[in-house]
Backbone as a printed PyTorch tensor [residue, N CA C, xyz], in Angstrom:
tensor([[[  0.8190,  -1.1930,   0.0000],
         [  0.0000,   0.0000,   0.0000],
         [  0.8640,   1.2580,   0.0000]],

        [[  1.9580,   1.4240,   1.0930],
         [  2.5940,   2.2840,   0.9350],
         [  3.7530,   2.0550,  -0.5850]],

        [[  3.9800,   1.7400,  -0.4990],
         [  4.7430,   1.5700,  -2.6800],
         [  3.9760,   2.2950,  -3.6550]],

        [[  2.4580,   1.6830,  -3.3310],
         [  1.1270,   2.7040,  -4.1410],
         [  1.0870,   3.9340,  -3.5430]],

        [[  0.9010,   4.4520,  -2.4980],
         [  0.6370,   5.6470,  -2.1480],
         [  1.8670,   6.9850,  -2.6700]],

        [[  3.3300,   6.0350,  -2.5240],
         [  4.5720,   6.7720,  -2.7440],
         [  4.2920,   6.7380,  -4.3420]],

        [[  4.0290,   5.7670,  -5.1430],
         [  4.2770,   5.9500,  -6.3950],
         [  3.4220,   7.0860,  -7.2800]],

        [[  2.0420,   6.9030,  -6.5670],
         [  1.0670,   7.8330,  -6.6070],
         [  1.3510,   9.4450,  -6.4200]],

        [[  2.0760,   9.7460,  -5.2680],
         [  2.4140,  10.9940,  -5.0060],
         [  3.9160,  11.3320,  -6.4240]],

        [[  4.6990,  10.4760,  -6.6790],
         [  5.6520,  10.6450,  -7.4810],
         [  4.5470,  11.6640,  -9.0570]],

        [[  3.5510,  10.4350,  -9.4130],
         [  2.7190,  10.6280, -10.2460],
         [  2.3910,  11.8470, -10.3150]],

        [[  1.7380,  12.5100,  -8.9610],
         [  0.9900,  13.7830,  -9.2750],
         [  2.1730,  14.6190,  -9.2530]],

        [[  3.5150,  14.6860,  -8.5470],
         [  4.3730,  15.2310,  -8.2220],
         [  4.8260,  15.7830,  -9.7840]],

        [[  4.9060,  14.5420, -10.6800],
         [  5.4460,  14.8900, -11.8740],
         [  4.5610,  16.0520, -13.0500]],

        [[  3.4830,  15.4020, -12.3830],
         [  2.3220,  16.1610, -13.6250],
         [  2.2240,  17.6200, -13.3430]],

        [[  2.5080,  18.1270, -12.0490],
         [  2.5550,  19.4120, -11.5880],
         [  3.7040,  19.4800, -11.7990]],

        [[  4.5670,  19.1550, -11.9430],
         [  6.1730,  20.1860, -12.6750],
         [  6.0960,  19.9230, -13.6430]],

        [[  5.9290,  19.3450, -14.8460],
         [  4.7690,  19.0210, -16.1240],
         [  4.1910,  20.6720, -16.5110]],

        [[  3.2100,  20.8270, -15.9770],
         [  2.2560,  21.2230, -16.1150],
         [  2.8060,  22.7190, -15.5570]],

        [[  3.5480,  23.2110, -14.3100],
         [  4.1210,  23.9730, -14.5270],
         [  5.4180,  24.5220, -15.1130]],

        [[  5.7360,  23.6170, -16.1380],
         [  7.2950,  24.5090, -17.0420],
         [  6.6580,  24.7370, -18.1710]],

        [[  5.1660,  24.0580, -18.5010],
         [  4.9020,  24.1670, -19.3930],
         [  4.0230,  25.4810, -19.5890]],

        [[  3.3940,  25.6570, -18.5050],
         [  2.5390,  27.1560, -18.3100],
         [  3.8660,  28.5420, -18.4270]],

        [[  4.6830,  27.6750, -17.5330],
         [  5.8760,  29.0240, -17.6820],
         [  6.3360,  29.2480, -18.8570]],

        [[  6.7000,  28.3610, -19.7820],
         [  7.0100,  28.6590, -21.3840],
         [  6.4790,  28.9090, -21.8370]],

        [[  4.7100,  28.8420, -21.7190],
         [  4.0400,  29.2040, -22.6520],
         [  4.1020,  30.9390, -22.5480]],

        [[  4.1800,  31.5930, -21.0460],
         [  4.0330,  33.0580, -20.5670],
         [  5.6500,  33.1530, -20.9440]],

        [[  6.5200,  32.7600, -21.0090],
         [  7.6160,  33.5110, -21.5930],
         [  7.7110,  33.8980, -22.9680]],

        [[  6.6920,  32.6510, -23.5460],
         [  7.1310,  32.7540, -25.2230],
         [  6.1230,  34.0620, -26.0340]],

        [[  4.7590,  33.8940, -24.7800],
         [  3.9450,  34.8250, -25.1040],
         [  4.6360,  36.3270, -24.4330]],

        [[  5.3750,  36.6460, -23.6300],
         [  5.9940,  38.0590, -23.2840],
         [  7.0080,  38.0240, -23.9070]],

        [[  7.5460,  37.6810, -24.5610],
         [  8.7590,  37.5990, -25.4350],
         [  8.2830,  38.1570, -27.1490]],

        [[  7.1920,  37.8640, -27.2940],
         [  6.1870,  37.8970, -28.8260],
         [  6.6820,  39.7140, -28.8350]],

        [[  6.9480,  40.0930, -30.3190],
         [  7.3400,  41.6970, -30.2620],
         [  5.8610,  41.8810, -31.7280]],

        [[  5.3920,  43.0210, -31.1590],
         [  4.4220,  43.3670, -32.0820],
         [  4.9240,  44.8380, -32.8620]],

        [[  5.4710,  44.9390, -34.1000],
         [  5.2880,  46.3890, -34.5430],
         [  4.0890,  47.5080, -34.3930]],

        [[  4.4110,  48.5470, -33.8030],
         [  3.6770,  49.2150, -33.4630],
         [  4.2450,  50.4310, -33.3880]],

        [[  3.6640,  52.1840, -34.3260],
         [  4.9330,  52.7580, -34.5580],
         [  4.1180,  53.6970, -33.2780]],

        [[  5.6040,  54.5920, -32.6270],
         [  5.0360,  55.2480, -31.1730],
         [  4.8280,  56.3270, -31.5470]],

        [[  4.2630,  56.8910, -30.3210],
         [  3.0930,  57.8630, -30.2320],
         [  4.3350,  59.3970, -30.5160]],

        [[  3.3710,  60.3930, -30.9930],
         [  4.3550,  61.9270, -31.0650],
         [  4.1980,  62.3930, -29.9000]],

        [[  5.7760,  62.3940, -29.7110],
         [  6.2840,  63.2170, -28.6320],
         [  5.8380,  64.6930, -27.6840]],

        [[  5.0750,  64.6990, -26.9120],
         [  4.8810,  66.0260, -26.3910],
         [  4.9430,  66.1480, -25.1880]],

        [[  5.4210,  68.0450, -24.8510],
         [  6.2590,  68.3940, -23.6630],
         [  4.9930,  69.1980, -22.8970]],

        [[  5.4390,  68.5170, -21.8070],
         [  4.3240,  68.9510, -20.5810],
         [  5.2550,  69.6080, -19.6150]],

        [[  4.6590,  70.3230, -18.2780],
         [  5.2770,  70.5370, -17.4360],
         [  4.9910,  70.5550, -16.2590]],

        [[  4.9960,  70.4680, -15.3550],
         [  4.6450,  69.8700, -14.1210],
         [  5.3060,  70.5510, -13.1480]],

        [[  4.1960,  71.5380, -12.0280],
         [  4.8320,  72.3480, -10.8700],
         [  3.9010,  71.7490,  -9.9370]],

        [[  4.9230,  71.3990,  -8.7170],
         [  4.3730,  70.7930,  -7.7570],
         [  4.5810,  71.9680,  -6.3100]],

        [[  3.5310,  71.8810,  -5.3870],
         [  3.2540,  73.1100,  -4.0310],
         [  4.4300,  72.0150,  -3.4410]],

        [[  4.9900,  73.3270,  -3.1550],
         [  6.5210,  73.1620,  -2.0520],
         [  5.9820,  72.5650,  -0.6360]],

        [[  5.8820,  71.5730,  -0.0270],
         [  5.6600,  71.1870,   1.1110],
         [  7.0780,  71.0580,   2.4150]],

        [[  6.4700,  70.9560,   3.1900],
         [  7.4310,  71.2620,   4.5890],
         [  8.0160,  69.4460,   4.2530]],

        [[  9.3520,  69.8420,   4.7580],
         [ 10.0220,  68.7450,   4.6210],
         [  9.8050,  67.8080,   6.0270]],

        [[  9.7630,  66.8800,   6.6960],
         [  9.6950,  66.6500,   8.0360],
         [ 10.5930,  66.7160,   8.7350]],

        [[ 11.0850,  66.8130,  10.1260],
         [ 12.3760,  66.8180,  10.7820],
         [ 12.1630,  65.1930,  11.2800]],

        [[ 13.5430,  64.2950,  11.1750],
         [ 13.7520,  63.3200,  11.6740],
         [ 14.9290,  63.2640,  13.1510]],

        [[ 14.2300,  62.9470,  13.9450],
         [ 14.3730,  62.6180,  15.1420],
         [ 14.8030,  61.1940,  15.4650]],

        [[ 16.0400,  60.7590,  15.3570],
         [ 16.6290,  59.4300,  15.8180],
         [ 16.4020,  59.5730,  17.2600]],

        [[ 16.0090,  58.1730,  17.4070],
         [ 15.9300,  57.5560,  18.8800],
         [ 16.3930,  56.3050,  19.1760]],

        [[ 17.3590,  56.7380,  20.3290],
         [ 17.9610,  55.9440,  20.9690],
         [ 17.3980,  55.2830,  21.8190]],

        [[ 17.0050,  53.6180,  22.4040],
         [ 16.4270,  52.7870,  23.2570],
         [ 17.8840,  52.0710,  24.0420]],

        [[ 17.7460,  52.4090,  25.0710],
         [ 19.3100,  51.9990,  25.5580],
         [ 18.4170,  50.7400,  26.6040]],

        [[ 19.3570,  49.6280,  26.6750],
         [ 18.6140,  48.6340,  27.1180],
         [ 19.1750,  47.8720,  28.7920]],

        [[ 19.2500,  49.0200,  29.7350],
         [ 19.6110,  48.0220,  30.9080],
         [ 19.6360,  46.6060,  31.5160]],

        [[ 18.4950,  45.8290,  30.9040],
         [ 18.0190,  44.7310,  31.8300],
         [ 17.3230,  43.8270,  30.2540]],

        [[ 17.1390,  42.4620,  30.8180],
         [ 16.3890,  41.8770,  29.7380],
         [ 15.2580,  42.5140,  29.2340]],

        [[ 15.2710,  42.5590,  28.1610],
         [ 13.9740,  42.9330,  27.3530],
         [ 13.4620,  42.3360,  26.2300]],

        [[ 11.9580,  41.9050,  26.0180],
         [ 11.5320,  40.7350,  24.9470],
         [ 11.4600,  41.7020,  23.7520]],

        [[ 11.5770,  41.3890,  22.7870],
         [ 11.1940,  41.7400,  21.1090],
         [  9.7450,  42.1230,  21.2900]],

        [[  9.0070,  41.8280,  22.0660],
         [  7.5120,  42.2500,  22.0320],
         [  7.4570,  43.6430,  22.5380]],

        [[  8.7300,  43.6330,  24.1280],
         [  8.4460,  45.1530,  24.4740],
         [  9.1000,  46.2200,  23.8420]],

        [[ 10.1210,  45.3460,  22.9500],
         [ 10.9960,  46.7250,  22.1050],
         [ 10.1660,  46.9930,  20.9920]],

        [[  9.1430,  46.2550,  20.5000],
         [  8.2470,  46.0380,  19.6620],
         [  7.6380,  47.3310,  19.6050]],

        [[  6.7510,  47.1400,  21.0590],
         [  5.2970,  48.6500,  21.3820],
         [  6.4290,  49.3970,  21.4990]],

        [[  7.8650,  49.9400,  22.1540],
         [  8.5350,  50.8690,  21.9980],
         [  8.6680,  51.7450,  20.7390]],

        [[  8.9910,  50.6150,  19.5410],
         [  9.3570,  51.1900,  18.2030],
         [  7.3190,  51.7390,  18.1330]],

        [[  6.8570,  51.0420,  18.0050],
         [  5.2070,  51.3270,  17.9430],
         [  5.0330,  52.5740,  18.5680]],

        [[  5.1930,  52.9200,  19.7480],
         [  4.5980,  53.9450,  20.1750],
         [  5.3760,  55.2860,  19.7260]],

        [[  6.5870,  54.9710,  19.0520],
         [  7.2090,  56.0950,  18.8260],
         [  6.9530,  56.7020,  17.1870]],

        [[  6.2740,  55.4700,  16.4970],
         [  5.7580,  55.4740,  15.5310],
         [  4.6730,  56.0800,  15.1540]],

        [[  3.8580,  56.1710,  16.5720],
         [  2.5070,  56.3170,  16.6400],
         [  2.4040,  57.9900,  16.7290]],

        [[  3.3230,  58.4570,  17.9090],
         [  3.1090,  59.3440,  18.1910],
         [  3.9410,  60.1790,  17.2880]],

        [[  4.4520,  60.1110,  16.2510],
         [  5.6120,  60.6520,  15.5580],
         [  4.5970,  61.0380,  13.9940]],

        [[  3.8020,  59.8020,  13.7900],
         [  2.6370,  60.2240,  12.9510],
         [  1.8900,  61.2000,  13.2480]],

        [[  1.4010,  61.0140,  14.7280],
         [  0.1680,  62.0460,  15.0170],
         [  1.1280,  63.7020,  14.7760]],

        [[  2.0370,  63.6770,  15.1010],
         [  2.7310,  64.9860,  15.2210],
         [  2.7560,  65.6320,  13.5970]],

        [[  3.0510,  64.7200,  12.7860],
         [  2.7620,  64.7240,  10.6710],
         [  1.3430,  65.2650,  11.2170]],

        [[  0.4480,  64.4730,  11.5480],
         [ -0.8640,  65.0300,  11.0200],
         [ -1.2660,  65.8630,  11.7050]],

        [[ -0.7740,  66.2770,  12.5610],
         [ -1.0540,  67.7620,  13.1760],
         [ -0.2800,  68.6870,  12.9620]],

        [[  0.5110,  68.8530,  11.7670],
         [  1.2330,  69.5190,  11.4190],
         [  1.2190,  69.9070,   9.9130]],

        [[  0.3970,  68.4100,   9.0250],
         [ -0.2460,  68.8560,   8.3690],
         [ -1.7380,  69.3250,   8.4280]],

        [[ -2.5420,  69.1520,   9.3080],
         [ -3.9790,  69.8770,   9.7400],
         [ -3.3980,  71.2130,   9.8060]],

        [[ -2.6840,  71.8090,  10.6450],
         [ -1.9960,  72.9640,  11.1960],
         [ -1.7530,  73.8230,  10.0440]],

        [[ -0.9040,  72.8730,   9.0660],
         [ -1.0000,  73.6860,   7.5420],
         [ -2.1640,  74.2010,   6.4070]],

        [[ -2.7790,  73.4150,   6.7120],
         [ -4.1210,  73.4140,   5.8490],
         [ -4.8560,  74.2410,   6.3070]],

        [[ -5.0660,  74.7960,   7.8360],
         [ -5.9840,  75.8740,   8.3220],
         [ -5.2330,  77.1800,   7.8400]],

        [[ -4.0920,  76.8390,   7.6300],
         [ -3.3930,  78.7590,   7.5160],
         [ -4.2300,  78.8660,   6.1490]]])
């Protein structure tokens, strides 16, 4: 039984790598296919974008006295994340009222 079961799994084993080199060649041979096609006329645009406030980055240091798990350095990086966003969006709210 087990001889059948192993030979069986060989079976499907094969038909799925089969079946996928053959899907993959078919998508290479089809992205590989070049179609003439003559390109489009060239035209110049220009593009001015509103000067926005750059952010200030604030490195932080976590200095680690005593054991500490990956979970609590975890909410550390988290909360500094958290509150470092809210400060962006109150700074962009802050901008938007002027």
């Amino acid at each position: 039984m087990n001889k059948l079961k192993s030979m069986m799994t060989k079976v499907m084993l094969g038909a799925m790598t089969v079946t996928t080199l053959m899907a993959t060649s078919a998508g290479a041979s089809a992205a590989t296919t070049t179609v003439s096609t003559p390109a489009p006329a060239v035209t110049e645009t220009s593009i001015t974008l509103k000067q926005q406030a750059q952010p200030e980055i604030h490195p932080t240091t976590i200095k680690l006295h005593k054991h500490v798990s990956t979970s609590q350095i975890s909410s550390q990086v988290q909360t500094a994340v958290d509150a470092s966003a809210l400060n962006l969006d109150q700074q962009h709210h802050d901008s938007q009222l002027k």
